[in-house]
N, C-alpha and C positions, 0 to 999 in steps of 0.2 A: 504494500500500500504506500499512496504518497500525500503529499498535503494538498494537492492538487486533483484529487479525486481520483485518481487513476487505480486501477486494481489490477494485480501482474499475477495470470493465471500463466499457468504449466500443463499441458498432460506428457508423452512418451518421448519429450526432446525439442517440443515446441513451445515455446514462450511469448503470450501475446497479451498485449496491454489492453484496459477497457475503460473505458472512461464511463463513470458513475457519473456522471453532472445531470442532475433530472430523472434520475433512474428509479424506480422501485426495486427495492431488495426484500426479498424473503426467504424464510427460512421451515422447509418441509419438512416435520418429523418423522423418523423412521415406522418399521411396521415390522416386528421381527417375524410375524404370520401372516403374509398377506391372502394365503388362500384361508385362512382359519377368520378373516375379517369382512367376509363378505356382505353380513347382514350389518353390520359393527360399522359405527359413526368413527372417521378418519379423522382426527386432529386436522383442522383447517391452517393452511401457512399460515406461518407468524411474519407479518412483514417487522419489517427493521429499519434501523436507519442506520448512515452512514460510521458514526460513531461507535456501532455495536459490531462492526467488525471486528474492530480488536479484541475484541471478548472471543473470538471465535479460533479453536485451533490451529497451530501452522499446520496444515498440508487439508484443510477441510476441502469437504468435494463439493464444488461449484456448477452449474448447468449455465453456460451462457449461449441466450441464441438472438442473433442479430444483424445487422451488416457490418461490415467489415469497409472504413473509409481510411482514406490516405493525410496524415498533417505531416507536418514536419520531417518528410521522407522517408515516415514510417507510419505501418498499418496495424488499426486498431479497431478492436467495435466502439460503435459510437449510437447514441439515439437521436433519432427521427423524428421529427413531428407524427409523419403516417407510417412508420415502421419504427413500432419501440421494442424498447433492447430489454430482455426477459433475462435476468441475473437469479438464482434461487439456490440459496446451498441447501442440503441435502446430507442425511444419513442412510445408512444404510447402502445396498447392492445399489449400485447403478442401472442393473437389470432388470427391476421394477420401478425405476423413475417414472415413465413415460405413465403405467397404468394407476401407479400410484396419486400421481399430479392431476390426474382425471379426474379420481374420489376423492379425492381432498380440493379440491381448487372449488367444488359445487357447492355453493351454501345450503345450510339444511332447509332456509326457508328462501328463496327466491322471489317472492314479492317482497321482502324487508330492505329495504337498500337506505343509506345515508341520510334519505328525507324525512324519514318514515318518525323519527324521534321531534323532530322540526314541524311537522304536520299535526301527530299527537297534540303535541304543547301548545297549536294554535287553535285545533279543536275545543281541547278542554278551557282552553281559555275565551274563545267566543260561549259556549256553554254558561260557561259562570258568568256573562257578559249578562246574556241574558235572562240566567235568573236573576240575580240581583238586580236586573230592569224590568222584570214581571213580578217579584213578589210582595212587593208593596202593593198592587193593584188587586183587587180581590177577584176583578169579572178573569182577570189570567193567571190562577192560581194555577190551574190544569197547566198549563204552559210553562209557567216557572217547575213545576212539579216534572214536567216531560225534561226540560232544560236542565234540571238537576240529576234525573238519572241519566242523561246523555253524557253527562260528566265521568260519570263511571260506565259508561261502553267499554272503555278495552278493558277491564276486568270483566267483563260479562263472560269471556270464555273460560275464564279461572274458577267460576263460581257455580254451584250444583243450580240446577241437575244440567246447565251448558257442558261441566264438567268433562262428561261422559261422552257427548258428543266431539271435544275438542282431542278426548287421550285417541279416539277413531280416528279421526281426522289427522294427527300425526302420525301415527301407524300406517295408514296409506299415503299417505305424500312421503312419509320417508322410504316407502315401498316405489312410490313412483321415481322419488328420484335415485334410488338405486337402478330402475331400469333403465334410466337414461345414461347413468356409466357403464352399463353395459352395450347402450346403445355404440356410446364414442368408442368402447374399446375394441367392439370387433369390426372396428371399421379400420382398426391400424392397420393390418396387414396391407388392404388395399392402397397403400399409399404408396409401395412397394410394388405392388404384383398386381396386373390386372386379372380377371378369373377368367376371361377368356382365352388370354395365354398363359396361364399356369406356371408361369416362369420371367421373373426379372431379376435386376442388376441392384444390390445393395452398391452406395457410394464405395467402400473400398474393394470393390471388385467382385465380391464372393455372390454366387449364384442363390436365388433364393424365388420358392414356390411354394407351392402344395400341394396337399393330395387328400382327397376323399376315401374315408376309411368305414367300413362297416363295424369294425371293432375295431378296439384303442390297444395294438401288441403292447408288451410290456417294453419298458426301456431299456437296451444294450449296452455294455462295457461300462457302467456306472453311470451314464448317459441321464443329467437333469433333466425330468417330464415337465412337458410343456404345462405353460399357465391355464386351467381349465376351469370354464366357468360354471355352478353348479347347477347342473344344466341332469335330471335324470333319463331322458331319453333325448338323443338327436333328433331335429326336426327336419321331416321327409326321411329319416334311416342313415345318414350317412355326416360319420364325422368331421370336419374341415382341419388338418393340421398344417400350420403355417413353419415354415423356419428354413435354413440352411440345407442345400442341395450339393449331395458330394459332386465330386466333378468328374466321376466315369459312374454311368448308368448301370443300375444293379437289372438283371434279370427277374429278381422274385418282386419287380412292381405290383402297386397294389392296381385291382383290377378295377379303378376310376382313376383318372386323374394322370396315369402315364405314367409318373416321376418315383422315386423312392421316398423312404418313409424319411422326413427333413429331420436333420438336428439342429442345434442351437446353432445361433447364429456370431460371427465374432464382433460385429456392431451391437454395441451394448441399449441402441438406443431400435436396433431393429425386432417386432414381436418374435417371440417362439411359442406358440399358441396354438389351442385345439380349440375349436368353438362346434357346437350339439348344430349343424347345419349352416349351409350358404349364408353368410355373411350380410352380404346385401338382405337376403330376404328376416334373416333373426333383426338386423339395426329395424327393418320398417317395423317388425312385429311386437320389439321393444319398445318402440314409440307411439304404436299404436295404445300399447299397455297401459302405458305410461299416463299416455294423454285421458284415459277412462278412469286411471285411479286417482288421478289429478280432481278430474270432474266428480268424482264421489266425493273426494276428502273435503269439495268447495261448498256441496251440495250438502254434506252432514254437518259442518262447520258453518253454513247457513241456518241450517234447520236448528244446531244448537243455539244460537244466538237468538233465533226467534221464538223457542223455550224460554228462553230468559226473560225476555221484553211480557210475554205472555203469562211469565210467573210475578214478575215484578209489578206490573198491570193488575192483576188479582189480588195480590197483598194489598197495592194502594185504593183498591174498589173498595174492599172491606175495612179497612180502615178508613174511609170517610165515614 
């Protein structure tokens, strides 16, 4: 590091400088079970600032992706206005980054964003705006009365018997948004391989496809089993394995797909993956999922809210 923002990453004999000026930095926690965490909420990045570098090990492992510009006769990443520079250090295997960064990057609740606290406060403050402007008047008691439980809307999903409906309603949306990381994830391979050629070019050379399997053989010579999603039957029958293609064709091919059974790959950032059917067709299927469990969790998260307004209405009946 320098006083200047610059950060001097290393990997196998290369050393290139990056310039932090405007950057976000964060930091991914590891997973020492990633296949034991599939249902399990991922620690969201911790971003960071500039200063809290130094708190961080000499040789910590860094992810930077960005462009690469020229100053002073020498080339660095640098950030963009419309192309920003993604800096994220990282524990654990490098070989789970990519799917890792997927389940962790997704917030659990996706309508909650930055305004949402800013909007609250103005709410409840026109609220009390206008009770204390109706409750002096007698003919808008009902009014000041509606204006004062409106104050307490966002506890209305905390509070029985909305309760019940809210613990649903995050049960399925954290359902749904687990199937949109599996959406993203079995779309990695195709960024590499199209499925109609069954075979492309990783960046450093190494051949890489896949192959359609009826059964999943067991893995040779100590050979790490691809990342598999908990998928208990393949859809349409046949399994999708993604990864590294040796480079002389085996005879006992599997009888789809043409190629032999792939191993790991040596780009750390390319999938090694099995996924329960065609890729394209599981990502629509998961989205399709996804968008219906969405639509429940809004739908019973509705209905509990208007529980509440309904019980709170009742109380205030009888109590007049």
């Amino acid at each position: 590091m320098s006083d200047d923002r610059i950060l001097w990453v290393r990997n196998e004999g290369l050393t290139v400088p990056v310039d932090l000026s405007g950057v976000r930095l964060y930091v991914l926690p590891s997973v020492e079970n990633l296949e034991g965490s599939w249902d399990s909420e991922i620690q969201a990045p911790q971003r960071i600032q500039w200063k809290d570098i130094a708190a961080l090990a000499e040789g910590a492992q860094v992810f930077i992706g960005g462009r690469l510009c020229e100053r002073d006769g020498k080339r660095l990443f640098c950030n963009f206005p419309n192309e920003k520079l993604l800096v994220l250090f990282y524990e654990g295997s490098e070989r789970t980054l990519t799917v890792r960064a997927i389940q962790a990057g997704r917030q659990a609740n996706e309508y909650w964003n930055p305004l949402t606290p800013y909007a609250l406060a103005v709410g409840i403050f026109s609220q009390l705006t206008l009770f204390i402007t109706y409750l002096p008047r007698p003919a808008y008691r009902i009014n000041a009365l509606a204006a004062l439980v409106a104050v307490f809307g966002p506890l209305f999903p905390l509070l029985p018997p909305a309760l019940l409906f809210t613990a649903a309603y995050r049960r399925l949306w954290r359902r749904a948004r687990l199937l949109r990381v599996y959406r993203d994830w079995v779309q990695l391979p195709l960024r590499q391989v199209d499925l109609q050629a069954a075979e492309g070019q990783l960046p450093d050379g190494q051949r890489y496809g896949w192959v359609a399997l009826k059964e999943l053989p067991p893995p040779e010579g100590g050979q790490r089993p691809p990342l598999i999603l908990p998928e208990r039957r393949p859809l349409g029958g046949w399994w999708y394995v993604f990864g590294s293609l040796p480079e002389k064709m085996d005879k006992k091919s599997p009888p789809r797909g043409g190629l032999p059974y792939p191993g790991e790959p040596r780009d750390p950032m390319a999938v090694y993956a099995c996924f329960g059917g065609n890729p394209v067709e599981l990502a629509r299927a998961y989205n399709r999922r996804a968008h219906l469990l969405e639509l429940g969790a809004v739908t019973i998260f509705s209905v509990g809210i208007l529980s509440e307004v309904f019980f709170i209405a009742t109380i205030l009946y009888l109590l007049q």
